[in-house]
PDB file as gemmi writes it, atoms N, CA and C in Angstrom:
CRYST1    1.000    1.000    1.000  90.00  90.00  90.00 P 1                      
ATOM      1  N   UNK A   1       0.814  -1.181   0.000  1.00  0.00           N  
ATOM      2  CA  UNK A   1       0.000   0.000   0.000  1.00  0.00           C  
ATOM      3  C   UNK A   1       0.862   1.252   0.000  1.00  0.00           C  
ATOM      4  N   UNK A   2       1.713   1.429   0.863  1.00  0.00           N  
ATOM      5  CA  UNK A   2       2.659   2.250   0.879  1.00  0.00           C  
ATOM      6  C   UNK A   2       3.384   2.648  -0.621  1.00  0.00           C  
ATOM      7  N   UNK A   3       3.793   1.893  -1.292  1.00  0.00           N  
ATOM      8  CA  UNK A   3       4.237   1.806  -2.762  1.00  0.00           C  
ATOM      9  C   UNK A   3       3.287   2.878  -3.333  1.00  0.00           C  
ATOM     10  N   UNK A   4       1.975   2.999  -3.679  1.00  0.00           N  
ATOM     11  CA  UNK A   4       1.179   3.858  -4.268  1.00  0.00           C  
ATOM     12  C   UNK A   4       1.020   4.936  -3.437  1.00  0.00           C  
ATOM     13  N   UNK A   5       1.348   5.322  -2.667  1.00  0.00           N  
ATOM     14  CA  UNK A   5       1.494   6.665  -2.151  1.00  0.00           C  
ATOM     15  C   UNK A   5       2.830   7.216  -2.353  1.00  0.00           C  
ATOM     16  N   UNK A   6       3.896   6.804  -2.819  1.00  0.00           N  
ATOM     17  CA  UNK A   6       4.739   6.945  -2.852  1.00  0.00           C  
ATOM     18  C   UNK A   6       5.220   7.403  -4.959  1.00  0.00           C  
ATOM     19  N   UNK A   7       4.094   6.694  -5.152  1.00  0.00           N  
ATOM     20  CA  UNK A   7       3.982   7.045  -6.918  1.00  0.00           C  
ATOM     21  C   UNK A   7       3.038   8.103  -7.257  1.00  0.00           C  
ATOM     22  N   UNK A   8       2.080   8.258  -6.305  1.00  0.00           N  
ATOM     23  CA  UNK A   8       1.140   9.520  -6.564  1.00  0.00           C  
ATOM     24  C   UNK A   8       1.839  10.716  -6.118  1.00  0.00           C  
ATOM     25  N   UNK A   9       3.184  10.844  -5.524  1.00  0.00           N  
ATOM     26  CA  UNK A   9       3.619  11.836  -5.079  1.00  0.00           C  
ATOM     27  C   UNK A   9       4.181  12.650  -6.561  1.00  0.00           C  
ATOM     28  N   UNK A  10       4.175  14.104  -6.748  1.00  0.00           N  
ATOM     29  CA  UNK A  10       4.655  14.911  -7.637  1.00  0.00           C  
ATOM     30  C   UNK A  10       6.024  14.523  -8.110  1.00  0.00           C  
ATOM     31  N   UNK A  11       6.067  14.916  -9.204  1.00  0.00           N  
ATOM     32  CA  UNK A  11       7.845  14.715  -9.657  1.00  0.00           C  
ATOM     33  C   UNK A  11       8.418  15.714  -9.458  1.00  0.00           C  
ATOM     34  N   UNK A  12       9.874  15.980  -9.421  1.00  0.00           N  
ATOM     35  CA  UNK A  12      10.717  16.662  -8.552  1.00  0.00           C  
ATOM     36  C   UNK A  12      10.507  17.727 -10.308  1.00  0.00           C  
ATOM     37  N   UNK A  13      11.179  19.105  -9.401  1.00  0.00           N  
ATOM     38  CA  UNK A  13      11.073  20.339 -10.961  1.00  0.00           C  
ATOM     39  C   UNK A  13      12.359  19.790 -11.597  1.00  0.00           C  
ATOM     40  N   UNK A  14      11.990  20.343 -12.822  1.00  0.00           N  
ATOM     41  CA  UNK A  14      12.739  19.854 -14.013  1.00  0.00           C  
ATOM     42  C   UNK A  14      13.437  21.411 -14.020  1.00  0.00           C  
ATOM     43  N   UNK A  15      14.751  21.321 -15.011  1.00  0.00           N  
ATOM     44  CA  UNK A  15      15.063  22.886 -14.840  1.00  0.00           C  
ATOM     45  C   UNK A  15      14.086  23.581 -16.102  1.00  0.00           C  
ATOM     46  N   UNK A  16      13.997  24.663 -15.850  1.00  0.00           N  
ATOM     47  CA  UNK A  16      13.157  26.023 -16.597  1.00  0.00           C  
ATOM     48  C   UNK A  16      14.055  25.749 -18.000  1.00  0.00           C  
ATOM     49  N   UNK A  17      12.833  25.347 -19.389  1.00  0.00           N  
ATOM     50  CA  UNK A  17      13.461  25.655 -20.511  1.00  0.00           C  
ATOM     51  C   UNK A  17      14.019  27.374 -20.620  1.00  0.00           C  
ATOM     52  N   UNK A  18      15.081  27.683 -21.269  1.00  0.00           N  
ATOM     53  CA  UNK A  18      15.581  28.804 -21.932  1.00  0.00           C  
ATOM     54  C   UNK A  18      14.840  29.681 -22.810  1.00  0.00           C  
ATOM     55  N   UNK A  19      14.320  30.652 -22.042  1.00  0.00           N  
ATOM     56  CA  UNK A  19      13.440  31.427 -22.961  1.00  0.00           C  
ATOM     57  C   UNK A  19      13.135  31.814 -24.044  1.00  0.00           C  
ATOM     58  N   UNK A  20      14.794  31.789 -24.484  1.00  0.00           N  
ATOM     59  CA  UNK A  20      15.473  32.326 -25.868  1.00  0.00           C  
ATOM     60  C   UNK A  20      14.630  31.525 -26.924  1.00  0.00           C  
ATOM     61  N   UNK A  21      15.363  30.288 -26.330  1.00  0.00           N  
ATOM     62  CA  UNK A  21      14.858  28.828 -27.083  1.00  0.00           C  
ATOM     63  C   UNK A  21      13.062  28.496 -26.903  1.00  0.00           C  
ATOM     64  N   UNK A  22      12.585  28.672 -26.272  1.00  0.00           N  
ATOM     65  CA  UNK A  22      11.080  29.092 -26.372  1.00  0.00           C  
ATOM     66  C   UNK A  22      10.526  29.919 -27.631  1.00  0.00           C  
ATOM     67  N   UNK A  23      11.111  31.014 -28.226  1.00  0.00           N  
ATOM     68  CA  UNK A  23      10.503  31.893 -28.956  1.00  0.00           C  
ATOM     69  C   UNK A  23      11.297  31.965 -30.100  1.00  0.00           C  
ATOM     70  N   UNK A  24      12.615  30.992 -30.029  1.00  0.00           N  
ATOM     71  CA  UNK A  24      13.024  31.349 -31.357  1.00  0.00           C  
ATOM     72  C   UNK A  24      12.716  30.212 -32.795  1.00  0.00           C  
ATOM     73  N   UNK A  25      11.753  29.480 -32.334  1.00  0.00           N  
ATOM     74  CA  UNK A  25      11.153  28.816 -33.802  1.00  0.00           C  
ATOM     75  C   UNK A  25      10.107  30.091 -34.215  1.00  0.00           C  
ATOM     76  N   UNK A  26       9.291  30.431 -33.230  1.00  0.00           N  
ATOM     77  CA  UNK A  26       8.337  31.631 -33.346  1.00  0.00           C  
ATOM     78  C   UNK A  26       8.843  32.475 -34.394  1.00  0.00           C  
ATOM     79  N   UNK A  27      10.175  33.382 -34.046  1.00  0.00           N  
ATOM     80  CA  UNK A  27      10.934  34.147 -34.950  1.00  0.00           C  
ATOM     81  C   UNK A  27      11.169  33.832 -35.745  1.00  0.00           C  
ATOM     82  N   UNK A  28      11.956  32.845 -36.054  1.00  0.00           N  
ATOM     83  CA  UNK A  28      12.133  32.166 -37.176  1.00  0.00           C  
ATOM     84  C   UNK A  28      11.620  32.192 -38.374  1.00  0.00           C  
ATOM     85  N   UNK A  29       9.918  31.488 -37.802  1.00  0.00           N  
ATOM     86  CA  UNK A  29       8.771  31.861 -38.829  1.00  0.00           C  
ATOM     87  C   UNK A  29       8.427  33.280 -39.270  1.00  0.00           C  
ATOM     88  N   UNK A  30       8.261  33.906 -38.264  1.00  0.00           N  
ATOM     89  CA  UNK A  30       8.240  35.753 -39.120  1.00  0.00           C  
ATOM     90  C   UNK A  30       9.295  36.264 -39.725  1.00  0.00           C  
ATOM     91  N   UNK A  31      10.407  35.536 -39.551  1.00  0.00           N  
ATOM     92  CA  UNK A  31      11.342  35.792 -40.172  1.00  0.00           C  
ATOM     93  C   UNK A  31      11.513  35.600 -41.959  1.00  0.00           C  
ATOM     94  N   UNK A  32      11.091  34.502 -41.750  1.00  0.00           N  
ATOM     95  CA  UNK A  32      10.730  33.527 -43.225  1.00  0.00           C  
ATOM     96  C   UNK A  32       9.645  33.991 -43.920  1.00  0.00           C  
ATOM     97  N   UNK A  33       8.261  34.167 -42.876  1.00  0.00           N  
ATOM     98  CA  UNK A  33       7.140  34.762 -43.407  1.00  0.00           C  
ATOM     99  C   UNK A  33       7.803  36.339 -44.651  1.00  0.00           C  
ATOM    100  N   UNK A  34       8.639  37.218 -43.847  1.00  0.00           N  
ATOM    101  CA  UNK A  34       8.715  38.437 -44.130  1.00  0.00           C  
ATOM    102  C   UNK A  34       9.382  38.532 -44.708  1.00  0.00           C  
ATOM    103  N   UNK A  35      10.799  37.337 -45.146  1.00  0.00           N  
ATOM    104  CA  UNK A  35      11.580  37.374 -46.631  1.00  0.00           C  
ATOM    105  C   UNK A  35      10.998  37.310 -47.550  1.00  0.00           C  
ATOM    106  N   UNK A  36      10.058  35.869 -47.966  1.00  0.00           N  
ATOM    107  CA  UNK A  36       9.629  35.304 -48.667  1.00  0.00           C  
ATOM    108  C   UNK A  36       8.474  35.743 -48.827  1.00  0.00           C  
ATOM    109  N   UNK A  37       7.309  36.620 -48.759  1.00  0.00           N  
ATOM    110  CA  UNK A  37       6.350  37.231 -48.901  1.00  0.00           C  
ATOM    111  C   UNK A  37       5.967  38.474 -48.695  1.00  0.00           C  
ATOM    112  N   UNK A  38       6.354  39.338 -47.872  1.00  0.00           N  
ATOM    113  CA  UNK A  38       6.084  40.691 -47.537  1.00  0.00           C  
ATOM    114  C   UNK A  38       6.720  41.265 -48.321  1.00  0.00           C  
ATOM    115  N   UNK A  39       8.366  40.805 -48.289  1.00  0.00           N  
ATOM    116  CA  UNK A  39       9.305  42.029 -48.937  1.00  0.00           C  
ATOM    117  C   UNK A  39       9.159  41.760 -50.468  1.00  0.00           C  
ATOM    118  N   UNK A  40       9.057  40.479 -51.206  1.00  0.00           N  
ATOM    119  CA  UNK A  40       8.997  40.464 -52.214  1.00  0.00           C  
ATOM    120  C   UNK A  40       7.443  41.535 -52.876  1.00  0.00           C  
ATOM    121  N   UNK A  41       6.446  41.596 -52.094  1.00  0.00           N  
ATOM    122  CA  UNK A  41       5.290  41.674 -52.479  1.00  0.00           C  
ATOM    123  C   UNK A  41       5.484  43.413 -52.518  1.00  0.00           C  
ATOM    124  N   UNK A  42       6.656  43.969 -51.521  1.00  0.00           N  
ATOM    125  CA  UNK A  42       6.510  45.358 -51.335  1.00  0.00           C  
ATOM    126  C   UNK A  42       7.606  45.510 -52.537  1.00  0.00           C  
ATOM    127  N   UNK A  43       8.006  45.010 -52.580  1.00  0.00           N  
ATOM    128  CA  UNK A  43       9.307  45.112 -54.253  1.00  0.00           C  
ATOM    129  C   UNK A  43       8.360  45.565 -55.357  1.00  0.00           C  
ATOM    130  N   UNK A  44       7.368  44.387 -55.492  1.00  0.00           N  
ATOM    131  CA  UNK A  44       6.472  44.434 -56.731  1.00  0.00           C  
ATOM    132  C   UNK A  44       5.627  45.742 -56.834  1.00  0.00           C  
ATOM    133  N   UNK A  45       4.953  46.020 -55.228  1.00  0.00           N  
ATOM    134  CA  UNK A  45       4.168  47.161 -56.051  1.00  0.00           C  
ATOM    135  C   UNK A  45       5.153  48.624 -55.950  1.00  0.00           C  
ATOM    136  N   UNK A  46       5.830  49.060 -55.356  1.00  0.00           N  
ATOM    137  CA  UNK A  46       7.286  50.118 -55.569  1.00  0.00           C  
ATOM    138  C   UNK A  46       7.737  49.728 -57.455  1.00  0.00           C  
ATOM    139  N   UNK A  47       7.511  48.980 -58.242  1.00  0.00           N  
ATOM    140  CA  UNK A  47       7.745  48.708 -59.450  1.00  0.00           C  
ATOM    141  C   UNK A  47       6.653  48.855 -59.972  1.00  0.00           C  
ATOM    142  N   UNK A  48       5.750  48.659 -59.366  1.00  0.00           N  
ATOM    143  CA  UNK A  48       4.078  48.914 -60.165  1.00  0.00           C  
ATOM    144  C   UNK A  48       3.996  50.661 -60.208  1.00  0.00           C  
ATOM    145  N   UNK A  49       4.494  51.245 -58.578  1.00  0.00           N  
ATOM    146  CA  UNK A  49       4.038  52.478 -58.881  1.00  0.00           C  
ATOM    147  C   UNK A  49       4.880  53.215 -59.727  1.00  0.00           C  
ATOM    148  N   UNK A  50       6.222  52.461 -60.217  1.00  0.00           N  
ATOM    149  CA  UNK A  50       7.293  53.582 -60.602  1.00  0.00           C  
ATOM    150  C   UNK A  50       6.324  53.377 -62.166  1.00  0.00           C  
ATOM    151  N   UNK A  51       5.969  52.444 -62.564  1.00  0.00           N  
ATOM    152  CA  UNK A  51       5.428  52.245 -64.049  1.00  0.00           C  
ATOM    153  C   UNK A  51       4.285  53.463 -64.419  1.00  0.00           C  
ATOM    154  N   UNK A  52       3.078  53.398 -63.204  1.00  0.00           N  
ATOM    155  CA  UNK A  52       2.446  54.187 -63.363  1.00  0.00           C  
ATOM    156  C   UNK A  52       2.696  56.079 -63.251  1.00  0.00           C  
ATOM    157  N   UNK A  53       3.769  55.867 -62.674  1.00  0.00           N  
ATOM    158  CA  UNK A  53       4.641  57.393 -62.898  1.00  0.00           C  
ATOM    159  C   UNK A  53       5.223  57.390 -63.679  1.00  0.00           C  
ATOM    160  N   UNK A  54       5.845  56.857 -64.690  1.00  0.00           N  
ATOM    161  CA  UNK A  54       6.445  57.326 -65.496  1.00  0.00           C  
ATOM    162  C   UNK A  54       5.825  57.091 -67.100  1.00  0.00           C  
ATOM    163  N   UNK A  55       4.399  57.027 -66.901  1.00  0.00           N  
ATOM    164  CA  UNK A  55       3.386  56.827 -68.197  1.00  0.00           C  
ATOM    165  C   UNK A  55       3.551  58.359 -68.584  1.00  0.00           C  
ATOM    166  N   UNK A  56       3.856  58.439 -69.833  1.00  0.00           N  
ATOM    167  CA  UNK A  56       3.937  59.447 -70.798  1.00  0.00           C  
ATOM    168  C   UNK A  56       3.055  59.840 -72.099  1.00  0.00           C  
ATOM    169  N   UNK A  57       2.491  60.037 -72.568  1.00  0.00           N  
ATOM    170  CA  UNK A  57       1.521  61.036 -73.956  1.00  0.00           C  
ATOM    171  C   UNK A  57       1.879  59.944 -74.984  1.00  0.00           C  
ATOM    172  N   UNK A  58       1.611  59.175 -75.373  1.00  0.00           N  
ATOM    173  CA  UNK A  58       1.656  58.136 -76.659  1.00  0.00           C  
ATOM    174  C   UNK A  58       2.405  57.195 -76.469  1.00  0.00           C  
ATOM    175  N   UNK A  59       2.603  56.467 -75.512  1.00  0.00           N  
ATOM    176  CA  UNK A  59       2.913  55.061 -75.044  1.00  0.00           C  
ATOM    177  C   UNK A  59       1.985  54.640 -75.150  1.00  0.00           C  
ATOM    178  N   UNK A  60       2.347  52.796 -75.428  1.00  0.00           N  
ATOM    179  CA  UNK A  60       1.452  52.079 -75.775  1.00  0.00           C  
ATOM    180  C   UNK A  60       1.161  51.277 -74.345  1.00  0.00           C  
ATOM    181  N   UNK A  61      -0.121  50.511 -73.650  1.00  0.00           N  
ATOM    182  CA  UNK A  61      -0.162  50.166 -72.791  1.00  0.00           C  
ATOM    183  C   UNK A  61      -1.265  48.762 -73.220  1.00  0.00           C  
ATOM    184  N   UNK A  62      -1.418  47.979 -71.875  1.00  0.00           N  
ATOM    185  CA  UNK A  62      -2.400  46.972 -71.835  1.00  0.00           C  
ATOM    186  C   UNK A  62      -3.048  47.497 -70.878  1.00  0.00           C  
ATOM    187  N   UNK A  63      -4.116  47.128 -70.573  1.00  0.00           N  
ATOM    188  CA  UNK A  63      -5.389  47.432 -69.554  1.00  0.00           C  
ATOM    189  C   UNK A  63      -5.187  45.758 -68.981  1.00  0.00           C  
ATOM    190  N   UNK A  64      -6.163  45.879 -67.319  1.00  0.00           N  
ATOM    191  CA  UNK A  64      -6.492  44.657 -66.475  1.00  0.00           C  
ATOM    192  C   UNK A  64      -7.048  43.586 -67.624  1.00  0.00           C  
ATOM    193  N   UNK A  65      -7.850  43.996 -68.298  1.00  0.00           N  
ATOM    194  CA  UNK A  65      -8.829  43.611 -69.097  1.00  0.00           C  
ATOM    195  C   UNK A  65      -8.392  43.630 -69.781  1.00  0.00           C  
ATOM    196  N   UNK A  66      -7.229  43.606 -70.678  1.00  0.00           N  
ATOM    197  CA  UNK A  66      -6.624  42.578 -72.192  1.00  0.00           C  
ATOM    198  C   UNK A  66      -6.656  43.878 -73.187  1.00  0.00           C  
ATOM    199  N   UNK A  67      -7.306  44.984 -72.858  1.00  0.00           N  
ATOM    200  CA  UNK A  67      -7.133  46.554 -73.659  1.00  0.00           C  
ATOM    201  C   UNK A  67      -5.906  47.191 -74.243  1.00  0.00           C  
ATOM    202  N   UNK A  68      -5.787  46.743 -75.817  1.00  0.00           N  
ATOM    203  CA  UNK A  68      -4.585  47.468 -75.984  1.00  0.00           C  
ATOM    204  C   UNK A  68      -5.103  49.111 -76.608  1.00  0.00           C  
ATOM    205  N   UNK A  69      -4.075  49.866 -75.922  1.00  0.00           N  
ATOM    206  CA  UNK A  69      -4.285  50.985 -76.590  1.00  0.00           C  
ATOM    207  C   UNK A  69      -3.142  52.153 -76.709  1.00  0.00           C  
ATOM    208  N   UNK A  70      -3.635  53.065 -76.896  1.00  0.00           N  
ATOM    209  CA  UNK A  70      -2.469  54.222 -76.991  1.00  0.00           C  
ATOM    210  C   UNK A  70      -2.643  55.572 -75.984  1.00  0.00           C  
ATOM    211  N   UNK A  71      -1.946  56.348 -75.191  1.00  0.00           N  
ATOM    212  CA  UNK A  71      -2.577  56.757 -74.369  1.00  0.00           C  
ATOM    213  C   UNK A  71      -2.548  58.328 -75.170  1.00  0.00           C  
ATOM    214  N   UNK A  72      -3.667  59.173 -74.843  1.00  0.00           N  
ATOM    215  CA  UNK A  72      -3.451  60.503 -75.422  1.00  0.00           C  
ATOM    216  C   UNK A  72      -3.566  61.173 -74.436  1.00  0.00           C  
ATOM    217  N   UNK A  73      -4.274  61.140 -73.202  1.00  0.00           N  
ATOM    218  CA  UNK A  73      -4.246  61.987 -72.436  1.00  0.00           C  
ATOM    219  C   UNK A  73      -3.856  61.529 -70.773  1.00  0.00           C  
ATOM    220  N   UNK A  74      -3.224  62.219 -70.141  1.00  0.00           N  
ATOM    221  CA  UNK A  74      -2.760  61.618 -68.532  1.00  0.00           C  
ATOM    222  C   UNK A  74      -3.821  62.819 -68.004  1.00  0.00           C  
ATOM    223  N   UNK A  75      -4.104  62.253 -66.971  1.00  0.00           N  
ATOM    224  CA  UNK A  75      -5.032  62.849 -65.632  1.00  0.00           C  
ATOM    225  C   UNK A  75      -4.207  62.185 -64.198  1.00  0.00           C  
ATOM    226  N   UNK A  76      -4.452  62.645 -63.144  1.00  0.00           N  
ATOM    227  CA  UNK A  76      -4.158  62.280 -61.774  1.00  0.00           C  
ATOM    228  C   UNK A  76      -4.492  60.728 -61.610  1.00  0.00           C  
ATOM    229  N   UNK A  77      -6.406  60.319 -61.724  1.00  0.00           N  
ATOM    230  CA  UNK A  77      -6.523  59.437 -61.495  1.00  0.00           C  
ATOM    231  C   UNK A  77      -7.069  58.413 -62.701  1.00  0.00           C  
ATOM    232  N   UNK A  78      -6.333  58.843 -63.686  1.00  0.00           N  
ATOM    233  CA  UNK A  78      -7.332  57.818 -64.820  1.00  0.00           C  
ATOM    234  C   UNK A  78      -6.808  58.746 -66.570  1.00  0.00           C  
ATOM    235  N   UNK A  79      -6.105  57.980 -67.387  1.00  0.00           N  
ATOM    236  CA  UNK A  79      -5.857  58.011 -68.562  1.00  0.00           C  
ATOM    237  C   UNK A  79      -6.563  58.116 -70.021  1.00  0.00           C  
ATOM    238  N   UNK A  80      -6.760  58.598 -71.080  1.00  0.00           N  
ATOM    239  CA  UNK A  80      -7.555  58.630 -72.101  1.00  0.00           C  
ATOM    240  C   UNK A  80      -6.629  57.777 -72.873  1.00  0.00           C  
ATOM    241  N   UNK A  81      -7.528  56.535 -73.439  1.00  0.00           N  
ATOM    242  CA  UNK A  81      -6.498  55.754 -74.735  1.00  0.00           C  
ATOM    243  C   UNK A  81      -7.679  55.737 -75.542  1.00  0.00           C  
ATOM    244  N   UNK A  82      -6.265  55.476 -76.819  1.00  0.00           N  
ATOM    245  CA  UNK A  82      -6.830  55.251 -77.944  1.00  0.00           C  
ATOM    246  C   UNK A  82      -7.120  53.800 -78.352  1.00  0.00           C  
ATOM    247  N   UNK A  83      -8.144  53.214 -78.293  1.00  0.00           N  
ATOM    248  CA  UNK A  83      -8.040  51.711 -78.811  1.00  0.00           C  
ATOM    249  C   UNK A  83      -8.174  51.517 -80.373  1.00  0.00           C  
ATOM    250  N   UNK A  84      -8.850  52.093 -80.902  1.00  0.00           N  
ATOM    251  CA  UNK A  84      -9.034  52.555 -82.605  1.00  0.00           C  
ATOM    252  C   UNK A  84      -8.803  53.760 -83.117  1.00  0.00           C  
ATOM    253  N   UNK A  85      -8.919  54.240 -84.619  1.00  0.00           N  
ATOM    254  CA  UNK A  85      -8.900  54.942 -85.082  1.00  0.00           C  
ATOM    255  C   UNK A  85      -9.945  56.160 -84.188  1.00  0.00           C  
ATOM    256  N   UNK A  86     -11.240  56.172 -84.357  1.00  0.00           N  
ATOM    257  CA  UNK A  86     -12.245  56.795 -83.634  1.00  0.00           C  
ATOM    258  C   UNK A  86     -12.783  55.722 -82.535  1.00  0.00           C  
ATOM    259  N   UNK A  87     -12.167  55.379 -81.591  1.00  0.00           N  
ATOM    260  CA  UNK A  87     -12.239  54.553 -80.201  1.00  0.00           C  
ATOM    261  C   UNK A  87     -11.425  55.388 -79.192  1.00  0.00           C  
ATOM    262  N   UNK A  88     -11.934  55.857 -78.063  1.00  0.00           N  
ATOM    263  CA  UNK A  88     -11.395  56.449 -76.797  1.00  0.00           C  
ATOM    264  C   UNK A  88     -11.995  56.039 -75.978  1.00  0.00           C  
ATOM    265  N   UNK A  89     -11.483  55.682 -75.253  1.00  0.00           N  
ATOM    266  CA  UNK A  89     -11.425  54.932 -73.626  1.00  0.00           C  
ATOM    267  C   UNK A  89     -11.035  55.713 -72.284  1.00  0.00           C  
ATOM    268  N   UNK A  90     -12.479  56.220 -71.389  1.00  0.00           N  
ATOM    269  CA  UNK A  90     -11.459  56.685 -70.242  1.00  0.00           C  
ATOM    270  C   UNK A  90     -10.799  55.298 -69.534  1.00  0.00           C  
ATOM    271  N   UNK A  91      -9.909  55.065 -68.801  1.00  0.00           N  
ATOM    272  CA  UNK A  91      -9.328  54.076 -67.812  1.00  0.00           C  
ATOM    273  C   UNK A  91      -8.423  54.594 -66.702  1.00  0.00           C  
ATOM    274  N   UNK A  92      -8.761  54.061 -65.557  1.00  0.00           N  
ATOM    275  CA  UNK A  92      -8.494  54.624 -64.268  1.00  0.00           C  
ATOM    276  C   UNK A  92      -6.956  53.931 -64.706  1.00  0.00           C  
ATOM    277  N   UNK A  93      -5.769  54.768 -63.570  1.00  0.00           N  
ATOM    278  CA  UNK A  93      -4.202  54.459 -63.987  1.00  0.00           C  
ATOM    279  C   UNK A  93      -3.767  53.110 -63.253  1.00  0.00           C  
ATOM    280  N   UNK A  94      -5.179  52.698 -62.163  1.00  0.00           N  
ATOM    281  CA  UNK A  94      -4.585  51.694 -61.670  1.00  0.00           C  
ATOM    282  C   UNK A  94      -5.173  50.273 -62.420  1.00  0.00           C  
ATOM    283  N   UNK A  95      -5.568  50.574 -63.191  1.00  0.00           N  
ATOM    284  CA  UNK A  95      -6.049  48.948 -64.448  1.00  0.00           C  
ATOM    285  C   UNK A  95      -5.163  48.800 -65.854  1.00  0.00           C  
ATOM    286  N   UNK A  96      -3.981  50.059 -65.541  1.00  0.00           N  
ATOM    287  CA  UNK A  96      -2.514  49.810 -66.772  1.00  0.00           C  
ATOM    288  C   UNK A  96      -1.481  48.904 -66.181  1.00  0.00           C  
ATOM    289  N   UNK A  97      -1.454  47.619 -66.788  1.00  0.00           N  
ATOM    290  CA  UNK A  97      -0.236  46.458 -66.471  1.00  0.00           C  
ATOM    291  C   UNK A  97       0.631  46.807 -67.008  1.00  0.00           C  
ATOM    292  N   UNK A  98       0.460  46.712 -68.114  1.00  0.00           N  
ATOM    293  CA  UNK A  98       2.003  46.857 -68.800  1.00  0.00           C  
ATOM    294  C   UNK A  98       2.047  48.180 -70.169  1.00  0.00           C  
ATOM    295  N   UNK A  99       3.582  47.945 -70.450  1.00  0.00           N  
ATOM    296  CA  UNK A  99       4.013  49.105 -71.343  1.00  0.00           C  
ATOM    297  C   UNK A  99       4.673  48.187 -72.439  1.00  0.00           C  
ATOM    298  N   UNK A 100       3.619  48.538 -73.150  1.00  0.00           N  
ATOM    299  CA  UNK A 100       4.013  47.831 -74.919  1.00  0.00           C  
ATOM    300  C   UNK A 100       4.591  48.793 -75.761  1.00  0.00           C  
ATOM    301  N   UNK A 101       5.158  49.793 -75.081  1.00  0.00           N  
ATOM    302  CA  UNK A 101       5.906  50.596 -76.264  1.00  0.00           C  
ATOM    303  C   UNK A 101       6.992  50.389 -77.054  1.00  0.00           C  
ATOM    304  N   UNK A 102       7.765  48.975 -76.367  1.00  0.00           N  
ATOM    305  CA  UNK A 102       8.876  48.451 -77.354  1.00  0.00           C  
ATOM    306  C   UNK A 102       8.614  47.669 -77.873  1.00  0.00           C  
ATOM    307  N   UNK A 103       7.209  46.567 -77.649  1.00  0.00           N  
ATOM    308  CA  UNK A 103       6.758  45.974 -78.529  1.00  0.00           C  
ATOM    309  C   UNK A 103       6.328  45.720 -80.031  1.00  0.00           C  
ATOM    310  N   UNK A 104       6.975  45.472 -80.967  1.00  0.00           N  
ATOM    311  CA  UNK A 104       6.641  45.448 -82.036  1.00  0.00           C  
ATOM    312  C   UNK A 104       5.323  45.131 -82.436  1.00  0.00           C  
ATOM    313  N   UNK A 105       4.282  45.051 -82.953  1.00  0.00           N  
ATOM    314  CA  UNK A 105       3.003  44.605 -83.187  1.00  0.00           C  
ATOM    315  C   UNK A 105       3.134  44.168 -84.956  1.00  0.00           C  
ATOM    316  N   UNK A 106       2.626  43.194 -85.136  1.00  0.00           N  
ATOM    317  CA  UNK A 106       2.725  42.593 -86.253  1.00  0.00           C  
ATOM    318  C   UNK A 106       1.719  43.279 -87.653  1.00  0.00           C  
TER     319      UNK A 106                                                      
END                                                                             
């Protein structure tokens, strides 16, 4: 009988894990998180906005929407293109992907 009172008793303290070592898989991960996704993602649009600043009076562009055109007029928030001969398009500056002005067109 004695034996089981003697096993229900608490176990002696273990020493205190290292705090450091507690939180540094934690870090780790935000660490990784913030190479591999944040900074790349803040790269991309700092390259998106330099594009949309430096749109100029008859560059050629694409729209979100597959729109090729020509631009004739800049505004603050939104561009005039030309998609045809007699075709004008207003389009806001943030639905211009790309710059087809070195693009050759067949």
């Amino acid at each position: 009988m004695m034996n089981y009172l003697l096993m229900a008793q608490p176990a002696a303290d273990g020493a205190q894990p290292n705090p450091i070592m507690t939180f540094l898989p934690m870090i780790l991960i935000i660490a990784v998180f913030y190479f591999f996704m944040i900074r790349p993602q803040m790269k991309k649009q700092k390259e998106v906005a330099a594009f949309r600043n430096s749109l100029q009076k008859g560059d050629k562009v694409v729209t979100t929407g597959g729109i090729y055109g020509k631009i004739l007029e800049l505004k603050d928030n939104y561009v005039l293109l030309q998609v045809d001969d007699n075709v004008k398009i207003r389009v806001d500056k943030s639905a211009l992907v790309r710059d087809m002005t070195d693009v050759q067109t067949k």
